[in-house]
N, CA and C of each residue as an Amber inpcrd file, in Angstrom:
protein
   201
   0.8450000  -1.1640000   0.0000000   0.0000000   0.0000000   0.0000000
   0.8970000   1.2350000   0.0000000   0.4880000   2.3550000  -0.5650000
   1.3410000   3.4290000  -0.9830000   0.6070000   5.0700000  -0.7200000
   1.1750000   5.7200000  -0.0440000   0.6290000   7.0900000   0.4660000
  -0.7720000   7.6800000  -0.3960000  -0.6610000   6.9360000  -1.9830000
  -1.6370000   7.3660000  -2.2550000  -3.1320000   6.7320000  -2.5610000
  -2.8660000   5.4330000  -1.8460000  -3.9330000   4.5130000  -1.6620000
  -4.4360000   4.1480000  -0.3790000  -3.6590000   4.5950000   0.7920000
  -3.8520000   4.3730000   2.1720000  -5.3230000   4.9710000   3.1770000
  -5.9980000   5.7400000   2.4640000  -7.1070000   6.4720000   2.9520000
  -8.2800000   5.9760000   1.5790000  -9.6720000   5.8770000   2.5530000
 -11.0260000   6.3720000   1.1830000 -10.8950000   7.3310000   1.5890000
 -11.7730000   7.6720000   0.6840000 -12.5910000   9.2600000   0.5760000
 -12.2320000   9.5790000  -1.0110000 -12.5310000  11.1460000  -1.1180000
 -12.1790000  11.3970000  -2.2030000 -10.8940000  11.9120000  -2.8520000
 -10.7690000  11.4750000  -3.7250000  -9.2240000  12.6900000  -4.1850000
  -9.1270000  13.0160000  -5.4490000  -9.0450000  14.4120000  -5.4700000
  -8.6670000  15.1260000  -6.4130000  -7.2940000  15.4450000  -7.5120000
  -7.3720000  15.0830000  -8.3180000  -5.9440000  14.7550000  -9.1300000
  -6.0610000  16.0930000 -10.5360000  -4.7440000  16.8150000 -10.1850000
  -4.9300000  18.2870000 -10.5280000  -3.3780000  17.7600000 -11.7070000
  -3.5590000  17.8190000 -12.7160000  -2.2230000  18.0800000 -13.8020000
  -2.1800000  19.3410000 -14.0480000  -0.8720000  19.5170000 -13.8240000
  -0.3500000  21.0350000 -14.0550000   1.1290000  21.5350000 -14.8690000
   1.1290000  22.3800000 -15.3470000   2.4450000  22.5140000 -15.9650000
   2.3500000  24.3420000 -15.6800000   3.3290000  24.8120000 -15.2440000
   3.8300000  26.2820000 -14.7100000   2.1080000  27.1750000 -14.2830000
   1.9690000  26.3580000 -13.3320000   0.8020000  26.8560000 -12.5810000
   0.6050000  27.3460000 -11.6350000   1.7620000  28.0100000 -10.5830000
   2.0290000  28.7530000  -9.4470000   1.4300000  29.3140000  -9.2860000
   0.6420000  30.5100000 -10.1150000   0.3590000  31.1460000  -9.8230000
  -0.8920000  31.1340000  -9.4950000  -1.9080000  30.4270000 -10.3160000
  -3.1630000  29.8310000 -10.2270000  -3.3640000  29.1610000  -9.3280000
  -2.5050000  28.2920000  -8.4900000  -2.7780000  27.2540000  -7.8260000
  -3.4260000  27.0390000  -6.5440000  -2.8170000  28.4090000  -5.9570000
  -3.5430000  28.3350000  -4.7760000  -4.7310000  28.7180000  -4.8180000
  -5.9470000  29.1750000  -5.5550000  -6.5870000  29.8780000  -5.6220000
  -7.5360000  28.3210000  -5.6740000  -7.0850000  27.6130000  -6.8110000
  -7.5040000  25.7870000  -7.0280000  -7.6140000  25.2820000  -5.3920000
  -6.3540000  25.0430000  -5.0810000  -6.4220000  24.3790000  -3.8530000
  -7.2840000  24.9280000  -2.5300000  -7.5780000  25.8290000  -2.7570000
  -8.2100000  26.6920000  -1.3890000  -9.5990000  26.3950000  -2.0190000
 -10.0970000  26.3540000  -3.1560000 -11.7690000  25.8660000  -3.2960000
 -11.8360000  24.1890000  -2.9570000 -11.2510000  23.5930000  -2.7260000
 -11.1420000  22.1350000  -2.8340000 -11.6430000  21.3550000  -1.0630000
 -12.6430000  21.5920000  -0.7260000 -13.0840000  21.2400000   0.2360000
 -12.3040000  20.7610000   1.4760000 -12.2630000  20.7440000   2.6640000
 -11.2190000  20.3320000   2.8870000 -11.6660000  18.9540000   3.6590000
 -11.1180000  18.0760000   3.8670000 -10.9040000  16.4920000   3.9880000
 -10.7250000  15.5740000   2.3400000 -10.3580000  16.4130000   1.4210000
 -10.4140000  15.5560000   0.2400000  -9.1870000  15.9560000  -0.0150000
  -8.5860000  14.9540000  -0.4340000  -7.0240000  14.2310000  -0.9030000
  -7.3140000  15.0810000  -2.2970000  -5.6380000  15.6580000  -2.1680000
  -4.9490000  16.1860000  -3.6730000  -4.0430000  15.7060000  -3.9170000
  -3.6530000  15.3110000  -5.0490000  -3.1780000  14.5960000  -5.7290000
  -2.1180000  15.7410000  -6.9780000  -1.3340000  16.4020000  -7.2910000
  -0.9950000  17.6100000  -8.1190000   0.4210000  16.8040000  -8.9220000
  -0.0650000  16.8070000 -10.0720000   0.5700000  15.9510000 -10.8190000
   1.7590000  16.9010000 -11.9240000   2.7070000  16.5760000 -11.3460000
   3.5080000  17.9060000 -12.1510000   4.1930000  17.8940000 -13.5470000
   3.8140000  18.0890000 -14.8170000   4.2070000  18.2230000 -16.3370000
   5.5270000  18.4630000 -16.7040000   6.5530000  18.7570000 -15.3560000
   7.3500000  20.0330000 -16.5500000   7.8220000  21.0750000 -15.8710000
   6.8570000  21.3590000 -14.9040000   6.5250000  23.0090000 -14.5050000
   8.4800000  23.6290000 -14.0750000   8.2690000  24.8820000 -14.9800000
   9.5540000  25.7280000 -14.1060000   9.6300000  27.0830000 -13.4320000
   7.8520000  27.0030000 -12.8190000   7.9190000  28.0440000 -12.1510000
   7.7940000  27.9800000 -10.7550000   8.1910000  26.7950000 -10.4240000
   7.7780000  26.6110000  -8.7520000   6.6500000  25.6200000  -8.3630000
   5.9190000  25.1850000  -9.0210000   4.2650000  24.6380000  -9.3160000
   4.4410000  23.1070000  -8.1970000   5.5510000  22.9110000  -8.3230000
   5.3680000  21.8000000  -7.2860000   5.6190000  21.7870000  -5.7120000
   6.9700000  23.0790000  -5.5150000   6.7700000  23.8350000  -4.2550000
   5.7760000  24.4750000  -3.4430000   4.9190000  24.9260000  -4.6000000
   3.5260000  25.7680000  -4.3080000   2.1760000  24.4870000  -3.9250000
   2.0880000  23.7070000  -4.8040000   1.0390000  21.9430000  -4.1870000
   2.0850000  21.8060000  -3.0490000   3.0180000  21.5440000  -2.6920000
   3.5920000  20.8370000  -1.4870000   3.2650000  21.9130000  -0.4710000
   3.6160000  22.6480000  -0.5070000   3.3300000  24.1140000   0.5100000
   1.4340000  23.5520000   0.9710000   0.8430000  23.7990000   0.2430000
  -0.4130000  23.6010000   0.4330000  -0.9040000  22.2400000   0.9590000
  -0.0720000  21.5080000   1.1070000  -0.4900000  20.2490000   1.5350000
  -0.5140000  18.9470000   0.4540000  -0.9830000  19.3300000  -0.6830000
  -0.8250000  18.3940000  -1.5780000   0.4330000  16.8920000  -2.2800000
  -0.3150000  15.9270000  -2.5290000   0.7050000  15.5080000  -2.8710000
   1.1140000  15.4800000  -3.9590000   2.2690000  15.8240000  -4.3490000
   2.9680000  16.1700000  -5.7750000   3.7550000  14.6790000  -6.4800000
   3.4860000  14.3550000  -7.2670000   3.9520000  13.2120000  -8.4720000
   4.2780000  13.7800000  -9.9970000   5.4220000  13.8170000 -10.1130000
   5.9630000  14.1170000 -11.4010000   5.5290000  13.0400000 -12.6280000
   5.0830000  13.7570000 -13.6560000   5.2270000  12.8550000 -14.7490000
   6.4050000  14.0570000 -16.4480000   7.0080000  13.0970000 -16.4540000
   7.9020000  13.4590000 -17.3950000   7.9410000  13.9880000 -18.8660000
   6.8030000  12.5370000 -18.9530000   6.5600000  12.9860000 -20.6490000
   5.2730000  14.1440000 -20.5370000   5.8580000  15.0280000 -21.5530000
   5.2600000  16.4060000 -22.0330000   3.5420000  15.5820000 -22.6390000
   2.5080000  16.1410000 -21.8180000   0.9830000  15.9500000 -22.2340000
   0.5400000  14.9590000 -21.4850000   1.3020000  14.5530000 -20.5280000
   0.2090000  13.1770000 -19.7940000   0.2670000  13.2270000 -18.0960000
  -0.0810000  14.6920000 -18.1880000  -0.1980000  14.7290000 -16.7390000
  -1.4800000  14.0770000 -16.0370000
């Protein structure tokens, strides 16, 4: 079992690529007891510092379009 299967409920799975700036604005409507999930593209503006800051959990995916 793995941090991101260890709880029900719901979770929210956000792909993003240089979304800092937007992000918190996402994460603060997102109810709170529901799992985020912030799946990172690429980003080189901070976008995964900014989901971790917020609580979220951040998972990189590499290839360009399949966040």
């Amino acid at each position: 079992m793995t941090e991101l299967d260890s709880e029900p409920g719901v979770t929210v799975v956000i792909p993003c690529r240089d979304e800092a700036e937007a992000l918190p604005g996402v994460l603060s409507a997102i109810p709170i007891g529901y799992r985020v999930i912030v799946v990172d593209n690429g980003s080189t503006d901070g976008t995964a510092a900014v989901a971790r800051a917020a609580g979220a959990t951040v998972v990189t995916e590499s290839k360009p379009g399949y966040g």
